[in-house]
N, C-alpha and C positions, 0 to 999 in steps of 0.2 A: 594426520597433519591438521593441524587447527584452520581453519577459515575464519577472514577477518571482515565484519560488516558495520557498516552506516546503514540504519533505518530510518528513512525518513518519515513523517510521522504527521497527521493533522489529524489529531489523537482522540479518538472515539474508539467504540468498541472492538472492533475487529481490530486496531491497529495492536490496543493494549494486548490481545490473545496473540499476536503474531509474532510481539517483544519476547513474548513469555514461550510462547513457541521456539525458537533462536536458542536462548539461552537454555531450555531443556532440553534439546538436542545435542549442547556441546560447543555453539558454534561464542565467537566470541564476538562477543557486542562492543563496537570500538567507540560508536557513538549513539547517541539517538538526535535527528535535529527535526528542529518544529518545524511547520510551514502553513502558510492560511492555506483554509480550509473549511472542515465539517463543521467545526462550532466556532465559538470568540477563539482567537489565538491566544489570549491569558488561559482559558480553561486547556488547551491543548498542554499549553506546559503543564497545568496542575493536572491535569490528568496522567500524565507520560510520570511527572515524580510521585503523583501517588501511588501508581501500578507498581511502579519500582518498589518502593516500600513495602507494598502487601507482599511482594516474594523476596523483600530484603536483601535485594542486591546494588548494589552502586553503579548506573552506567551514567556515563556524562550524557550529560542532557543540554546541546548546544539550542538556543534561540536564532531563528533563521528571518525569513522575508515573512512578514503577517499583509503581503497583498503581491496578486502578478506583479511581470516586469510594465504591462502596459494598461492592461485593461482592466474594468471594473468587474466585480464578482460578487456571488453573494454567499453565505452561508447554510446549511441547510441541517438548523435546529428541527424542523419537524421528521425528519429522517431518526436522526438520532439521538433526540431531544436536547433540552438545554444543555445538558452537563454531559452529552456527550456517550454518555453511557443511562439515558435515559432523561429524567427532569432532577435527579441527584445535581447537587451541585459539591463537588469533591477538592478537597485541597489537600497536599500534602503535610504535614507535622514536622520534618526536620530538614529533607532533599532539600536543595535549592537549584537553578539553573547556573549554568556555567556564563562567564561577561563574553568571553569570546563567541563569537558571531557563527554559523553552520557555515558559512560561505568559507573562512579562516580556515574553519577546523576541520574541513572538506577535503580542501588545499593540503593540508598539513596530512592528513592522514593518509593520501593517496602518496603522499611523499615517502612517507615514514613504511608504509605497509604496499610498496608498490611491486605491481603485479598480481598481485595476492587478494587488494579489498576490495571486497565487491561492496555494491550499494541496491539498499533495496527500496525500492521506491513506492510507496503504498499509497502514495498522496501527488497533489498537484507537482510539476517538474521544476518550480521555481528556485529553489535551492542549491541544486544541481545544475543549473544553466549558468546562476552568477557563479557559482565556484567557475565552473567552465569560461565564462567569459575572464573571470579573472587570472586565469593560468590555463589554457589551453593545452597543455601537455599534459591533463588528467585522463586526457583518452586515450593515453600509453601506460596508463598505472592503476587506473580500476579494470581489474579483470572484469568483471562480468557489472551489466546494469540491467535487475530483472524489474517490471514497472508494472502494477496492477492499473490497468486503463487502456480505453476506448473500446472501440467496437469490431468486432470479426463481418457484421452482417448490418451494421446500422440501427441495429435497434440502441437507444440511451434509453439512459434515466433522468439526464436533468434535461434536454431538451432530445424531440421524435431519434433524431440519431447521435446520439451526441454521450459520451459518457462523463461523467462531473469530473475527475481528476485531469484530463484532458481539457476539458472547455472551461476549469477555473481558468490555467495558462497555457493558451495555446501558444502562445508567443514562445515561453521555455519550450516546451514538448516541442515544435520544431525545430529550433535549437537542437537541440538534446538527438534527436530522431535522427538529424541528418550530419553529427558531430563525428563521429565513427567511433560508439562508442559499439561492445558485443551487447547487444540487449535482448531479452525475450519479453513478450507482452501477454498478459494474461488479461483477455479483455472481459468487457462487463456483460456482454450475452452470451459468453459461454460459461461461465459458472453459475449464473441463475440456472441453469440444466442441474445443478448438484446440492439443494438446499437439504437443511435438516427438517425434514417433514417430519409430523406429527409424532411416528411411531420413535422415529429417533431421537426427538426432543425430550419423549417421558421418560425413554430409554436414561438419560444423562442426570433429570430430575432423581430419579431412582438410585443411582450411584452415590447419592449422597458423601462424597468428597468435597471439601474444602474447594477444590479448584470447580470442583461442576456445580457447586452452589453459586460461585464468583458469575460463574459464564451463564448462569439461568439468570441473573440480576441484570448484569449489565445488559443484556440479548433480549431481553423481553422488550422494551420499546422497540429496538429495528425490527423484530422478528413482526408486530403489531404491523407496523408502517407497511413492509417489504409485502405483507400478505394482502392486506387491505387495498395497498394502492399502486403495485408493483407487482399483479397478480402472479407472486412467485408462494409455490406451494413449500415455503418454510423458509426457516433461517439461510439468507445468504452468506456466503464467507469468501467476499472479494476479497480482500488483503489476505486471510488466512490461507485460502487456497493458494494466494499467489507465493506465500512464506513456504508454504509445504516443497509447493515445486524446487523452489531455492535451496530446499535442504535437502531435498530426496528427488532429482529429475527424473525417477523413474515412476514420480505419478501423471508424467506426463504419456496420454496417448497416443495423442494425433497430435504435428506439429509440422510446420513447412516454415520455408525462409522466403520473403518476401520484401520488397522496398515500399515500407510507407511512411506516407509523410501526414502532414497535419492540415487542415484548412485553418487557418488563424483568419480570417476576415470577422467583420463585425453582420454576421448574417445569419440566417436561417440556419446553416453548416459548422458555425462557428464550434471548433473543437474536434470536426471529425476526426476520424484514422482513416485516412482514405489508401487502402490497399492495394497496390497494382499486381492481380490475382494471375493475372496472364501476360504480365513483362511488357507491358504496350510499352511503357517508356524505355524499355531497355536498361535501365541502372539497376547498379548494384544490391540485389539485396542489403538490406539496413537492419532488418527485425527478424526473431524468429517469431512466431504469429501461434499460441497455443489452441488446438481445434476442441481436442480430446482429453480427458483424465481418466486415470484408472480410480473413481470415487470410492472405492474399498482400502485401496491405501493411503489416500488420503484422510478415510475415516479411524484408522489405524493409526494414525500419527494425532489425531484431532484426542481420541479416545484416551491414547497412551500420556498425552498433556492433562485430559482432566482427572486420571490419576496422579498425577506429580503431587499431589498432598493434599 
């Protein structure tokens, strides 16, 4: 049976590996929409139609919100450098973006493919909140919403607890979190436990394929960043691992259902996943909360992409 996804996208590296991930699996790409984010929102669109192109496939490429619903944010070129896939500055040669809006084409798709589309959220919640505000019966027609973001234990990366795709817009993510959508969260201190360390980095170099050349080019600034200054012993793969779980839940480990919500204040906390681990509130679980992965299968699916050509 085909499965139908929206990738949402603030298109740097990991996101472009997750596209291509999707699509070599089978799964059908119904959209891709922008959202601010990691670099300029211009380069996120050139980035998302030029990935396309290099594997020459045509997926609509919707322009969404290039800022939260409320509050100020910033981008983070030193992460992922200028262009996103390092200090490359990339454009596409033919693609173009589609005039309809992700918010529109969010709406429409959940309509069109209802029950069925899931959306994968790799990026800030912003997109996904205005669809939602704009037609609230999207949370009887996207099956599943799987979202790489926040935190299991409080450790962040843009601020002491705090994970970037969350603290861009916490205003959406509580929206979003507390909307009754089916969501799983793949937050950002459990898969810095699974980077591509050294041996498996030259392991990929070695392969010399078309695709493990693409993914040594663009990877080599984060992988630089992620080690230096994110004392994580290799390439991380937030959004990838989170696409993996999407296609194949059986690399998932350890997992529980829990109710969380968001700190959206302008504070210290600003962005948390504040989890309630032991039901003090009493509500409803909201989230399934990812602990564990089996990173053999996940390396299995990462592996068997950078053979695709």
């Amino acid at each position: 049976m085909t499965r139908h996804f929206i990738i949402d996208c603030d298109t740097a590296e990991d996101d472009i590996m997750s596209l291509f991930a999707l699509i070599k699996n089978g799964i059908s790409v119904e959209a891709l929409t922008i959202v601010e984010g990691n670099i300029s929102y211009e380069q996120e669109i050139n980035n998302a139609l030029w990935a396309l192109e290099f594997i020459g496939k045509d997926v609509k490429v919707y322009p969404g919100s290039d800022r939260p619903l409320v509050k100020p944010f910033r981008s983070v070129e030193e992460v992922h450098g200028k262009g996103g896939i390092g200090d490359e500055i990339v454009r596409p040669s033919k693609f173009k973006p589609e005039s309809k809006k992700a918010m529109d084409a969010i709406v429409e798709l959940a309509d069109r493919y209802a029950g069925e589309l899931e959306f994968l959220a790799i990026s800030p919640l912003t997109n996904l909140a205005l669809a939602y505000l704009k037609d609230k019966s999207i949370v009887d027609k996207i099956k599943k919403v799987w979202v790489m973001g926040g935190t299991a234990w409080g450790r962040g990366n843009i601020t002491p607890v705090a994970e970037y795709n969350i603290w861009v817009d916490p205003d959406a993510a509580k929206i979003i979190f507390n909307a009754g959508f089916d969501i799983t969260m793949v937050p950002w201190d459990v898969i810095v436990n699974y980077p591509i360390d050294d041996g498996l980095w030259n392991k990929i170099k070695d392969m010399n394929t078309k695709m493990s050349q693409f993914y040594i080019k663009i990877y080599s600034h984060y992988r630089e960043y992620s080690m230096k200054n994110e004392k994580i012993g290799g390439t991380p793969h937030p959004d990838l691992i989170t696409t993996s779980i999407a296609i194949d839940r059986g690399i998932i480990k350890k997992s529980d259902k829990h109710y969380v919500d968001i700190e959206n204040c302008d504070c210290l906390t600003r962005g948390m996943t504040v989890i309630d681990y032991l039901d003090l509130w009493k509500k409803k679980a909201n989230t399934e909360v990812v602990y564990e992965i089996h990173f053999g299968r996940f390396l299995d699916l990462l592996f068997d992409l950078l053979k695709w050509f």
